[in-house]
N, C-alpha and C positions, 0 to 999 in steps of 0.2 A: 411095385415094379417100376425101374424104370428106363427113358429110354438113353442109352448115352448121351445124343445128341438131336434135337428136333430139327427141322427146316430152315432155324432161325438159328441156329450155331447155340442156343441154349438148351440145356438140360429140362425135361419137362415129366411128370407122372404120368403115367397113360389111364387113362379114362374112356369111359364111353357118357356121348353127348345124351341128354335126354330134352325131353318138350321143356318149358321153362313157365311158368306163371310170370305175366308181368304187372304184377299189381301197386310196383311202388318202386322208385329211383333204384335200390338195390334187388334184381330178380330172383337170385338163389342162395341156398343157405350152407356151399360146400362152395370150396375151392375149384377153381375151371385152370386148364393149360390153355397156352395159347392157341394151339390147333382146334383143341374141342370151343373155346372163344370164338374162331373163325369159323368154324361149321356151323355154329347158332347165329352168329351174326348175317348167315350169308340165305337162312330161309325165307321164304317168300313172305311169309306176314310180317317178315322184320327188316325188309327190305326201304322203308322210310322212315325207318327209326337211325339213332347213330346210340352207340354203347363204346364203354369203356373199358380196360378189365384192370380194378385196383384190387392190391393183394390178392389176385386170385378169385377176384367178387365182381361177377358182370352188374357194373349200374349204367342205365340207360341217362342220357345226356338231354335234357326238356329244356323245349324253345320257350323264349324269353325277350319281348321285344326290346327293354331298355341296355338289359347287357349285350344284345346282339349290335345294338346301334355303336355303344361305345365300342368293342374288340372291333367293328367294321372302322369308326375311325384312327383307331391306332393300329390296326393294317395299313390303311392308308397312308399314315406317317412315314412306316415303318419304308414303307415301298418306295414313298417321295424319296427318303433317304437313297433307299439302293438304287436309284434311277442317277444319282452322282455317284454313287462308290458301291456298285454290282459285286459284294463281297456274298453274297448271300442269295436264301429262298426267304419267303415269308408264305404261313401256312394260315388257313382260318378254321373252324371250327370243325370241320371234318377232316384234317389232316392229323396223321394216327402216326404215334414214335413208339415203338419195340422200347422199353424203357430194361425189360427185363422177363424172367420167364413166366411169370403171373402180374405184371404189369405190361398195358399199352393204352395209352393217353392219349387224348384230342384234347390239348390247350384250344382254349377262344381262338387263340392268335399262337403261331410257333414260328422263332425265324431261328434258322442254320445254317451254318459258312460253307461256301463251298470248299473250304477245303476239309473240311470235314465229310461233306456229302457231294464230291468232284462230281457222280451221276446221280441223275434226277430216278427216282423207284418208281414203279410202275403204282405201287399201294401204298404199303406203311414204310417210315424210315425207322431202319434198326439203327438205337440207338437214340438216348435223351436230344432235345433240342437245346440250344444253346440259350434262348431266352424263350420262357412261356409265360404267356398272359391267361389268369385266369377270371373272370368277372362272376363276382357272384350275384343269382341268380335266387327267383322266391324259394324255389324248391331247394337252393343249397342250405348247410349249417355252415358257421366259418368254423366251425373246431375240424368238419369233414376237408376245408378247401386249405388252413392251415397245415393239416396232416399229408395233404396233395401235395403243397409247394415242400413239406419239407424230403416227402419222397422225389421231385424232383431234383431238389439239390442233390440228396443222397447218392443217383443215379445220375451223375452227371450235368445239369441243369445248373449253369453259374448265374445266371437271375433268373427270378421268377419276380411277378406283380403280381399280385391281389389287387383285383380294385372290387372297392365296396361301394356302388351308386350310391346307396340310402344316405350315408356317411360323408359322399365326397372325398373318400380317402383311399390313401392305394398301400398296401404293406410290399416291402421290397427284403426279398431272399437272396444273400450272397451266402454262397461256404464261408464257415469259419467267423463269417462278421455277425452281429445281432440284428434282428430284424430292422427294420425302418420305418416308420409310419409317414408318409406323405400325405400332407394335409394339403385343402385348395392353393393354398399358397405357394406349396414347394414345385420342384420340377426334376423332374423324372431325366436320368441321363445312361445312356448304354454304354458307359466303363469298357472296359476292352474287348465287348461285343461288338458293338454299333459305336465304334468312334466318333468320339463329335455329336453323335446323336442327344439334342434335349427337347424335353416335350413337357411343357407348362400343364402339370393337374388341372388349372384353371381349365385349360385346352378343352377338356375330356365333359365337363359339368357348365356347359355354356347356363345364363341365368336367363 
């Protein structure tokens, strides 16, 4: 059964929510809609947690001191930037994009043009971010955060980073091009995102 159209102007199964085991990054073994996503997100023991909803799969998002250091300084960058050319938002870790009707993401880091998003939302932004930074984390796999950037692009998302601490390296997602690998050497630059924007890998992996 389903319903024409949800809350969120997409199409969604109807379900009913049940209690959920959280024994591991991914908590259930069925497909969730967005609604029944926010009904669990929104109960009192899950209230200082942060979750995501990929393909329809609630996985919980585990804190991380070193990836959290680096996404806080390439927010930073990100914002130095928009502080001369306010073209944009910049999001950190808890800011959630409607990517689609069994996806909604919290990138590390998400920035979005205003003219794509002219008013600021009160919760989630419908609709992919324009650039998201993903850092991986002990608890990630990269074949898991691989298949994240590529749903990003899929949905919308014209770059996406990977950055790999252990590695010093960052993978770079455009549509249509092959991936990139940035090594400590290279420098990361926002192409028709963040104009002008470059930001030296070295930057990110101080010795």
């Amino acid at each position: 059964m389903l319903n024409e159209r949800s809350k969120y102007g997409i199409p969604h199964p109807v379900e009913t929510v049940c209690p959920l085991p959280l024994n591991s990054m991914a908590v259930q073994e069925r497909r969730y809609s967005l609604d029944e996503f926010h009904a669990f997100t929104i109960r009192d023991e899950y209230q200082d947690r942060l979750f995501e909803l990929i393909n329809g799969e609630i996985v919980e998002k585990v804190a991380s001191f070193l990836p959290s250091k680096i996404a806080a300084w390439i927010a930073t960058y990100f914002n130095m930037y928009l502080i001369e050319h306010p073209i944009g938002y910049v999001t950190g870790a808890d800011g959630s994009y409607i990517l689609s009707a069994e996806n909604e993401f919290m990138p590390d880091v998400g920035y979005i043009s205003k003219a794509r998003l002219p008013n600021e939302p009160e919760r989630q932004v419908i609709g992919a971010p324009d650039l998201a930074v993903e850092v991986k984390s002990p608890t990630d796999s990269k074949r898991q955060l691989r298949r994240k950037a590529e749903d990003y692009v899929r949905f919308g998302t014209k770059i996406v980073w990977l950055v790999f601490p252990e590695e010093k390296q960052i993978e770079v997602y455009v549509l249509d091009q092959e991936v990139q690998m940035m090594s400590i050497d290279g420098v990361l630059d926002g192409d028709e995102v963040l104009p002008g924007f470059r930001l030296p890998v070295r930057t990110l992996f101080p010795e």
